[in-house]
Residue frames as a rotation matrix with the C-alpha (Angstrom) as fourth column:
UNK 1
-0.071 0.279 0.958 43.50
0.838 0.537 -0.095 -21.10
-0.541 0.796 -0.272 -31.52
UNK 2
-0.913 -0.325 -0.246 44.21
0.019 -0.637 0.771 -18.66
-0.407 0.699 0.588 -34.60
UNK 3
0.589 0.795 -0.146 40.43
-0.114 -0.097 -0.989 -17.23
-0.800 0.599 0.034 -36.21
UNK 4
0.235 -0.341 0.910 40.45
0.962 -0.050 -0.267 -17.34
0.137 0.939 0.316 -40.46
UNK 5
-0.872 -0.409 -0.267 41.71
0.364 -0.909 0.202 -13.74
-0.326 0.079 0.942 -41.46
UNK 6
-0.948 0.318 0.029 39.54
-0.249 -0.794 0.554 -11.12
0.199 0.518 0.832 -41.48
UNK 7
-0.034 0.880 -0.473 36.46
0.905 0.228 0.360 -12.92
0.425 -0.416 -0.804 -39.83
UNK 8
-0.624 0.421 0.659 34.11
-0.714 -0.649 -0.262 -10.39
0.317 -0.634 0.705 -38.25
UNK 9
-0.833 0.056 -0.550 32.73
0.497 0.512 -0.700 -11.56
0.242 -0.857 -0.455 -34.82
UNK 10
0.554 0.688 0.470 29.93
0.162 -0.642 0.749 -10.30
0.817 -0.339 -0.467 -33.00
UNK 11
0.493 -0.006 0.870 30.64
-0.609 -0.716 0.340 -7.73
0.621 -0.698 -0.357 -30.40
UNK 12
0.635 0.498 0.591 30.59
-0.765 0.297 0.572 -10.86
0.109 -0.815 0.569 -27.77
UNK 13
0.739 -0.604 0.299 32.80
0.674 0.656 -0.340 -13.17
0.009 0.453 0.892 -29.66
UNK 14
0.403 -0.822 0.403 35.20
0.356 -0.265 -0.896 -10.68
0.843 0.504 0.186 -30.55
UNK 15
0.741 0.206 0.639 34.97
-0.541 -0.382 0.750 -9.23
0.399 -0.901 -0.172 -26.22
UNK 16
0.898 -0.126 0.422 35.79
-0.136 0.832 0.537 -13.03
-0.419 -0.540 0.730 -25.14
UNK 17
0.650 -0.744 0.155 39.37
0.546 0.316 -0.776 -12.65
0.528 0.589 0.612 -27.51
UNK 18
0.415 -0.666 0.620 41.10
-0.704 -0.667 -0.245 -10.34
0.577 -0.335 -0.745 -25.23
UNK 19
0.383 -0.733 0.562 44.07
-0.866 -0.073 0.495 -11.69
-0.322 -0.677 -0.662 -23.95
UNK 20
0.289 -0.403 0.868 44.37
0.178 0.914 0.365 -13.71
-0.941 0.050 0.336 -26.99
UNK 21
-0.942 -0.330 0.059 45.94
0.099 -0.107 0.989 -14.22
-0.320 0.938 0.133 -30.43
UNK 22
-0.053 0.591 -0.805 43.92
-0.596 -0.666 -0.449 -12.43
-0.802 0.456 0.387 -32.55
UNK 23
0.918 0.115 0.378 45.59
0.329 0.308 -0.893 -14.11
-0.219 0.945 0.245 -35.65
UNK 24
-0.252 -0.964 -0.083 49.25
0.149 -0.123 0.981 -14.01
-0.956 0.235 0.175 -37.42
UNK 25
0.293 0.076 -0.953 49.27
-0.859 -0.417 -0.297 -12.00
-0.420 0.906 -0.056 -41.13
UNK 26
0.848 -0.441 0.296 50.93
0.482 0.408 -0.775 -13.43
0.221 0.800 0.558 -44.28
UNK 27
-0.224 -0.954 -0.197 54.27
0.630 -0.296 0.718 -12.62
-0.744 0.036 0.667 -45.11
UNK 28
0.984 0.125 0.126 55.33
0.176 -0.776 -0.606 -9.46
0.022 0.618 -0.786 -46.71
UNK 29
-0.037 -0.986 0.162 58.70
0.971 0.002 0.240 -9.56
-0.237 0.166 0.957 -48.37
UNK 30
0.896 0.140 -0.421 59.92
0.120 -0.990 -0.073 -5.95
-0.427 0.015 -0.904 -48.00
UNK 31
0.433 -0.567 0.701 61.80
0.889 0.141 -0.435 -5.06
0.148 0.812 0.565 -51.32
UNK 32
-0.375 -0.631 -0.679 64.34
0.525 -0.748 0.406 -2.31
-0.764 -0.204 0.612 -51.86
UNK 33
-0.501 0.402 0.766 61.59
0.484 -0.604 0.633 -0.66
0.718 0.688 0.108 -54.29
UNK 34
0.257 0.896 -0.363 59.71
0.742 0.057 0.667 -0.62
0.618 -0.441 -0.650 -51.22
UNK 35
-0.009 -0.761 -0.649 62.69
0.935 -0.237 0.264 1.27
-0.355 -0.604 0.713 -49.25
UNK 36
-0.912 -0.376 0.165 63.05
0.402 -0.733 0.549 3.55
-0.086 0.567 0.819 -51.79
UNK 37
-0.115 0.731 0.672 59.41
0.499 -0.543 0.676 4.90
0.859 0.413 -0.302 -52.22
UNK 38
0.746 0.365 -0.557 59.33
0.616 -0.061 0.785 4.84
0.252 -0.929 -0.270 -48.46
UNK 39
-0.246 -0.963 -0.108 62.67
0.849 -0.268 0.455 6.70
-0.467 0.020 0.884 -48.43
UNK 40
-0.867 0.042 0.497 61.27
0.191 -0.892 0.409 9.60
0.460 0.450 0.765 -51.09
UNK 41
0.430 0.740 0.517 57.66
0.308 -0.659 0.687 10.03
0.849 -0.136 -0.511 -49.27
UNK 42
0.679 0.010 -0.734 59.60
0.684 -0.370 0.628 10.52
-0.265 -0.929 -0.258 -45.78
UNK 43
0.722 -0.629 0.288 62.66
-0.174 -0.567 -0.805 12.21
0.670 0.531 -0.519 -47.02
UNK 44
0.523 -0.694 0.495 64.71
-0.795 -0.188 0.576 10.11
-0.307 -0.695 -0.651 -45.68
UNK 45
0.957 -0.226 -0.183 67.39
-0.100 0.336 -0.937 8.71
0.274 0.914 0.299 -47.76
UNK 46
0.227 -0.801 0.554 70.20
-0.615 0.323 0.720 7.43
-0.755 -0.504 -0.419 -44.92
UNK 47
-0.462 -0.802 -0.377 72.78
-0.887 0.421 0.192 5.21
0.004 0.424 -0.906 -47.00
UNK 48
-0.896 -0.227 0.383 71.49
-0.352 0.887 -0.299 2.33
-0.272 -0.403 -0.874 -44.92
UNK 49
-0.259 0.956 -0.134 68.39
-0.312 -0.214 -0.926 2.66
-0.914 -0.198 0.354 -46.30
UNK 50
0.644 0.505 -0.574 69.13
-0.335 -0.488 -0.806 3.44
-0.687 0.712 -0.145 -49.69
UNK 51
0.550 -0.573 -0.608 72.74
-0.834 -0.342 -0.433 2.51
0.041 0.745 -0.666 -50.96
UNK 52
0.958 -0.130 0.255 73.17
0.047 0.950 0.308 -1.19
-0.283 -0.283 0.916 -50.88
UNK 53
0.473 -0.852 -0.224 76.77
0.391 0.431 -0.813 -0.67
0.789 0.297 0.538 -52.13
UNK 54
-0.513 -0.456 0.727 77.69
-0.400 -0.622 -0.673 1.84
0.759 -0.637 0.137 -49.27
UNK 55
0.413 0.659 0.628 75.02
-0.893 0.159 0.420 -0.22
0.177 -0.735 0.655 -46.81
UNK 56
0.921 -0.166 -0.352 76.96
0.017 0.920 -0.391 -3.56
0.389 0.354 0.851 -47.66
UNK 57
-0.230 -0.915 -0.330 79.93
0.345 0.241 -0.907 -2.33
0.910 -0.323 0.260 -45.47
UNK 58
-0.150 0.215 0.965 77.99
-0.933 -0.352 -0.067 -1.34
0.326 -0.911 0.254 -42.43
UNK 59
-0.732 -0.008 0.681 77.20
-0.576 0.542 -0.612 -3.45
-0.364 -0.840 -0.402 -39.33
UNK 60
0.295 0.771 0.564 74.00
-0.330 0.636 -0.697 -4.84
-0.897 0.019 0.442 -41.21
UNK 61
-0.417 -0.231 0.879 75.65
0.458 0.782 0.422 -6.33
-0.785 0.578 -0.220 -44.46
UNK 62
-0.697 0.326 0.639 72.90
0.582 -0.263 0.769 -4.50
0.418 0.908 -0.006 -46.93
UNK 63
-0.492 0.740 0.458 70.20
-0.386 -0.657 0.647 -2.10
0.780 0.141 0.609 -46.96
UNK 64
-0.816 0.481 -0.321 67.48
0.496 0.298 -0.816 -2.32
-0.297 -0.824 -0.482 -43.81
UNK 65
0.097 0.761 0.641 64.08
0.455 -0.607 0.652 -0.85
0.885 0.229 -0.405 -44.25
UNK 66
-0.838 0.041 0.544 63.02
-0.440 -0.640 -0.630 2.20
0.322 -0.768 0.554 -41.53
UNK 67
-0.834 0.550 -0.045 61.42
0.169 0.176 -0.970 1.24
-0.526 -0.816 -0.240 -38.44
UNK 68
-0.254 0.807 -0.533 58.62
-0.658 -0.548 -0.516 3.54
-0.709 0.220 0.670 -39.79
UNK 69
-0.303 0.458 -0.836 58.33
-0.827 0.310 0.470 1.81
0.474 0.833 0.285 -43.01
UNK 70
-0.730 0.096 -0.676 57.96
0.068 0.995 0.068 -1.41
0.680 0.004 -0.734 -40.84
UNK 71
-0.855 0.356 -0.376 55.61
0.181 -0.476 -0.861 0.13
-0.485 -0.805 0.342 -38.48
UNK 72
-0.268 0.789 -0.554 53.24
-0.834 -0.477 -0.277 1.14
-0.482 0.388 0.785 -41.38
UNK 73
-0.607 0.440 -0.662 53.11
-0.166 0.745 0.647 -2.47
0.777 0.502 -0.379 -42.92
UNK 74
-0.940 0.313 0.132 50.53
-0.008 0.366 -0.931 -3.18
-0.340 -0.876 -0.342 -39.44
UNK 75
-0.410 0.907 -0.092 47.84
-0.476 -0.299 -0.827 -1.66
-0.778 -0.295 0.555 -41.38
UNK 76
0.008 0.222 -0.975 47.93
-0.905 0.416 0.087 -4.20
0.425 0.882 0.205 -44.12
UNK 77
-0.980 -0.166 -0.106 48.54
-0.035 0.676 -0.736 -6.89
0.194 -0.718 -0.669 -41.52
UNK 78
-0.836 0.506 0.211 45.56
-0.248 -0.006 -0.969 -5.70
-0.489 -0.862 0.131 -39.36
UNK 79
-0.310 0.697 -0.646 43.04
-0.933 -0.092 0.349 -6.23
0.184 0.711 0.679 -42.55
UNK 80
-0.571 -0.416 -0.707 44.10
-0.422 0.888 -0.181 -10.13
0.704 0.195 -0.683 -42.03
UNK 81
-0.973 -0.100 0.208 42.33
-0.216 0.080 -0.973 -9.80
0.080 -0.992 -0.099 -38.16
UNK 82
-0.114 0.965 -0.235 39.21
0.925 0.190 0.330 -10.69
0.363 -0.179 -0.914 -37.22
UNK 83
-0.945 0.089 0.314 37.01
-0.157 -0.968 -0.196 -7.17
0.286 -0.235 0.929 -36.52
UNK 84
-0.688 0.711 -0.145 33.66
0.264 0.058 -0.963 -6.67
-0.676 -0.701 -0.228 -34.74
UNK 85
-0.605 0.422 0.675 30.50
0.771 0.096 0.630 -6.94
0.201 0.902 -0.383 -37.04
UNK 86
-0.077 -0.062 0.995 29.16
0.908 -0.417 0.044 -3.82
0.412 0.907 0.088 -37.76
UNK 87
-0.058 -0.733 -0.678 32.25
0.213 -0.673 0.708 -1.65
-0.975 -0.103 0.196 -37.81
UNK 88
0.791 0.533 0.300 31.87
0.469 -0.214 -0.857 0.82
-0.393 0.818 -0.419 -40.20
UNK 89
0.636 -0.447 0.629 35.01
0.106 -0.757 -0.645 2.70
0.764 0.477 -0.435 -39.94
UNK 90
0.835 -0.497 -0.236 38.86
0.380 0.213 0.900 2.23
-0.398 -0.841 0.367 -37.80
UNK 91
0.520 -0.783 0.342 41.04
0.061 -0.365 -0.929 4.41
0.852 0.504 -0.142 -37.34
UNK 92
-0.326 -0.937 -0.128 44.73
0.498 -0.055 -0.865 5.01
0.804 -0.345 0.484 -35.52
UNK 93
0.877 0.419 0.234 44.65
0.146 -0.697 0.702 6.04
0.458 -0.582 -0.672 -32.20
UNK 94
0.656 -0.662 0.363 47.95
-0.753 -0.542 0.372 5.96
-0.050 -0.517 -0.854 -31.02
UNK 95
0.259 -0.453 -0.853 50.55
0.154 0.891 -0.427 3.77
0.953 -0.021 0.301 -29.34
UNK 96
0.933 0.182 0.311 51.07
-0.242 -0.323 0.915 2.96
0.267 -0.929 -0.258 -25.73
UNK 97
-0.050 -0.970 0.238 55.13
-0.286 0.242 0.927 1.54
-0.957 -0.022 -0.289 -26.84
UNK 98
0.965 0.015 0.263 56.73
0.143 0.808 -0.572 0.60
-0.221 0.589 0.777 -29.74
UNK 99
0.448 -0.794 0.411 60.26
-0.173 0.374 0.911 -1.18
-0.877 -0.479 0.031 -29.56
UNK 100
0.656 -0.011 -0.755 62.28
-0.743 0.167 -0.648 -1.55
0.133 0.986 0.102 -32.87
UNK 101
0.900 -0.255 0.353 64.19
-0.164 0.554 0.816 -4.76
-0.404 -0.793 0.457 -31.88
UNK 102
-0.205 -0.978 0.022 65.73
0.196 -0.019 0.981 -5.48
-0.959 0.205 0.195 -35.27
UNK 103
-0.323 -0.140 -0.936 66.49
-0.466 -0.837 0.286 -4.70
-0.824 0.528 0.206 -38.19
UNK 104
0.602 0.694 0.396 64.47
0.068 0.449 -0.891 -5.75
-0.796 0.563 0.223 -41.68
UNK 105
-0.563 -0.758 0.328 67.01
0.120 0.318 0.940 -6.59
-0.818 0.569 -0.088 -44.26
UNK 106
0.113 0.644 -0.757 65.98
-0.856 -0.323 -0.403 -6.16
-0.504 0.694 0.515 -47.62
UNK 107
-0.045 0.425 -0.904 64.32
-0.488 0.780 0.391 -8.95
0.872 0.459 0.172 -49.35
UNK 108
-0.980 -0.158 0.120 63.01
-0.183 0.488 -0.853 -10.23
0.076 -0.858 -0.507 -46.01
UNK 109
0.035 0.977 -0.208 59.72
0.289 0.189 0.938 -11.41
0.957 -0.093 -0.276 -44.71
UNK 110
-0.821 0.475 0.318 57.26
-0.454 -0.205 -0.867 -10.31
-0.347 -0.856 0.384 -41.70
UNK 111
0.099 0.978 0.184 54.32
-0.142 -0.169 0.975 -10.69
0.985 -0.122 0.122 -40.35
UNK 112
-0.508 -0.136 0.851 52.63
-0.689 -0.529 -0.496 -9.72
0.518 -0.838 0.175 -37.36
UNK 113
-0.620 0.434 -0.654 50.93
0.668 0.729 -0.149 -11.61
0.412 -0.530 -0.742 -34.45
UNK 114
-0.568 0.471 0.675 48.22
-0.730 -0.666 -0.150 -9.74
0.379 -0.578 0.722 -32.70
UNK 115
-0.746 -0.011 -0.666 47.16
0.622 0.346 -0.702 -10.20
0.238 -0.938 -0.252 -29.24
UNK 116
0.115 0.827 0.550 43.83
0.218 -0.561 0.799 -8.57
0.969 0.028 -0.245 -28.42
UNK 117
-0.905 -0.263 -0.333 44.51
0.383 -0.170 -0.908 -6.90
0.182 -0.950 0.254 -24.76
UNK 118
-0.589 0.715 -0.377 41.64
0.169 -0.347 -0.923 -4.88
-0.790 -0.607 0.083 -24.01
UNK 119
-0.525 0.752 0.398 38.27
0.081 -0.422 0.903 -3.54
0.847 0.507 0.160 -26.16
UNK 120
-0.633 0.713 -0.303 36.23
0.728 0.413 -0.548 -1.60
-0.266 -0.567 -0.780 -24.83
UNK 121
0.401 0.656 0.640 32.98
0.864 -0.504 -0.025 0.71
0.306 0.562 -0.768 -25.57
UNK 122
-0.804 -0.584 -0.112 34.15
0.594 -0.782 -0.190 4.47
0.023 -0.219 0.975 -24.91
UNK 123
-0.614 0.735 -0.287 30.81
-0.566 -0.664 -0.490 5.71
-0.551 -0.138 0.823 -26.13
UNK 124
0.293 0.736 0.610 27.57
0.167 0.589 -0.791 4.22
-0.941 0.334 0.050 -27.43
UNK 125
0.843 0.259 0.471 29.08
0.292 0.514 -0.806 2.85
-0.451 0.817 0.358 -30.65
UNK 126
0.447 -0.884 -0.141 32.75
-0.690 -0.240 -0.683 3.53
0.570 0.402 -0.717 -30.69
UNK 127
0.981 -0.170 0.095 35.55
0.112 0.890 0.441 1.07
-0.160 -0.422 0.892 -29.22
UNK 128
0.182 -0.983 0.023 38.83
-0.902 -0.176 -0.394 1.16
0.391 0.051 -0.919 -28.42
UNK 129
1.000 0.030 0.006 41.10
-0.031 0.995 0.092 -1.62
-0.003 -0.092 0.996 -28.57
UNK 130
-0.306 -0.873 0.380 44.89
-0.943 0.222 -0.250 -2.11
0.133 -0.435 -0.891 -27.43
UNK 131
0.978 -0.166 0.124 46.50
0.207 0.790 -0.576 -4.79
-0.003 0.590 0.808 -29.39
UNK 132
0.317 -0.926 0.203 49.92
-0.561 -0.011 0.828 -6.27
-0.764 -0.377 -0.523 -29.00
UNK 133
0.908 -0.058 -0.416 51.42
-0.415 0.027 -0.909 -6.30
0.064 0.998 0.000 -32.30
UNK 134
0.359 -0.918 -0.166 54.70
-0.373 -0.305 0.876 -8.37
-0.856 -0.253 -0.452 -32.88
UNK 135
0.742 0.043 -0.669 56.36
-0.631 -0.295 -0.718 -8.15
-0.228 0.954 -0.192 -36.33
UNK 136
0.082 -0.855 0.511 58.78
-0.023 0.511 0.859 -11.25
-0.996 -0.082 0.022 -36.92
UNK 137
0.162 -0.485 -0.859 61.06
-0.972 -0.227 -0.055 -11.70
-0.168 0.845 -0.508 -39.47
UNK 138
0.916 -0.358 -0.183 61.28
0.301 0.913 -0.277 -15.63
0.266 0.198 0.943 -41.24
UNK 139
0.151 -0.925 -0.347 64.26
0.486 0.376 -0.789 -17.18
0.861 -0.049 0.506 -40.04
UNK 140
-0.639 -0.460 0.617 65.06
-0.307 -0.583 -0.752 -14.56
0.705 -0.670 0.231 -36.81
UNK 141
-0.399 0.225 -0.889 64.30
0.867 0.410 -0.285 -15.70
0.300 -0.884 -0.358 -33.38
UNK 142
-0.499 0.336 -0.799 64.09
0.470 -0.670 -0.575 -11.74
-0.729 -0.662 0.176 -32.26
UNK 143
0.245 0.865 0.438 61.49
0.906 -0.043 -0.421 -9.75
-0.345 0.500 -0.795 -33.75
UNK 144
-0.067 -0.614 0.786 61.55
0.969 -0.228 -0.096 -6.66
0.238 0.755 0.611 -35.42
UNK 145
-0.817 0.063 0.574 59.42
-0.262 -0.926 -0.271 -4.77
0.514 -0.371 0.773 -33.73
UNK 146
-0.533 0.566 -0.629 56.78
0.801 0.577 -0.160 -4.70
0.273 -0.589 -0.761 -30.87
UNK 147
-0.893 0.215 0.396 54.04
-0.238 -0.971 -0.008 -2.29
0.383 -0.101 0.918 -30.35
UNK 148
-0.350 0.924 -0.158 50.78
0.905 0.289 -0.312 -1.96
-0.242 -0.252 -0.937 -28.46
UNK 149
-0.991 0.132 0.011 48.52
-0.081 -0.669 0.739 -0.09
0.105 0.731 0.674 -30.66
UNK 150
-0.460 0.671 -0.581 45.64
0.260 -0.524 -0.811 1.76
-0.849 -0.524 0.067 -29.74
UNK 151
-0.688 0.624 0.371 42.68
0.340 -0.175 0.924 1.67
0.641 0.762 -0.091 -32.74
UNK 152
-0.246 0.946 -0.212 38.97
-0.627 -0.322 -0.709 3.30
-0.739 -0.041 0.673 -32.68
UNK 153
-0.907 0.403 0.122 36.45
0.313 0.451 0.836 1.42
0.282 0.797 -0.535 -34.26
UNK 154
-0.623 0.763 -0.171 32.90
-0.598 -0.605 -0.525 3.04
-0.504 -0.225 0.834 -34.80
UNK 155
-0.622 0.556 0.551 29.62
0.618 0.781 -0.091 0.84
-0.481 0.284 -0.829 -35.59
UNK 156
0.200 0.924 0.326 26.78
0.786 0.048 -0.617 1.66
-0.585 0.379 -0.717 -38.05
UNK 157
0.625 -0.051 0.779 26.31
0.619 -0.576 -0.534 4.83
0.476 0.816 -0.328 -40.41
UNK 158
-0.002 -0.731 -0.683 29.54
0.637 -0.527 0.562 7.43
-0.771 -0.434 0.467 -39.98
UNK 159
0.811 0.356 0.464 29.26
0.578 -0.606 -0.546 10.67
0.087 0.712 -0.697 -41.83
């Protein structure tokens, strides 16, 4: 069973979700404005990325967003998730894989599924948590991308 987005759980509730769906985002149609901003902060400005007339005779047909740019939509995704009640403050800890499967056409949709694998306390009032993220695309059987993604979350006042 799928929580609402963005419920916060107690501690106990949110414990008893490992090894389940977490929750599935909205869609997020990723535009070729989106390509392109992503494209000038990385400096990277591949054809396929950028030049829908010169992308429109490669193997994908038109422009693709970068892995990366689809990688970074998780943290608008993860807002959507249910989160342990008072968490003051989560940040990135890593990844333990992440698989680009295919490619994101421009003017597609995603969203992610997340799978709660593990949480646990590290120290009195911090948590790690390794979540299996997968990013599908409307209409595509294979996803776009799969990652298991390693967060910190830290309870009460954080200075």
């Amino acid at each position: 069973m799928t929580l609402p987005s963005g419920k916060n759980l107690p501690l106990a509730e949110f414990q008893a979700l490992q090894g389940k769906e977490m929750g599935v985002s909205k869609w997020i149609t990723v535009t070729q404005d989106q390509i392109n901003q992503f494209a000038d902060c990385t400096d990277d400005h591949q054809f396929i990325h950028v030049d829908p007339e010169a992308a429109a005779k490669s193997p994908f047909g038109t422009t693709i967003a970068h892995g990366f740019l689809t990688l970074s939509l998780l943290s608008t995704m993860a807002y959507q998730m249910p989160s342990i009640q008072g968490v003051t403050m989560g940040v990135n800890y890593g990844f333990e894989k992440v698989r680009f499967v295919s490619p994101v056409k421009v003017n597609s949709k995603v969203r992610g599924r997340f799978v709660l694998d593990e949480v646990k306390e590290v120290r009195p009032g911090e948590f790690q948590t390794l979540v299996t993220v997968t990013v599908e695309i409307e209409g595509q059987e294979k996803p776009a991308l799969v990652a298991q993604w390693l967060g910190r979350r830290y309870m009460g006042e954080n200075k």
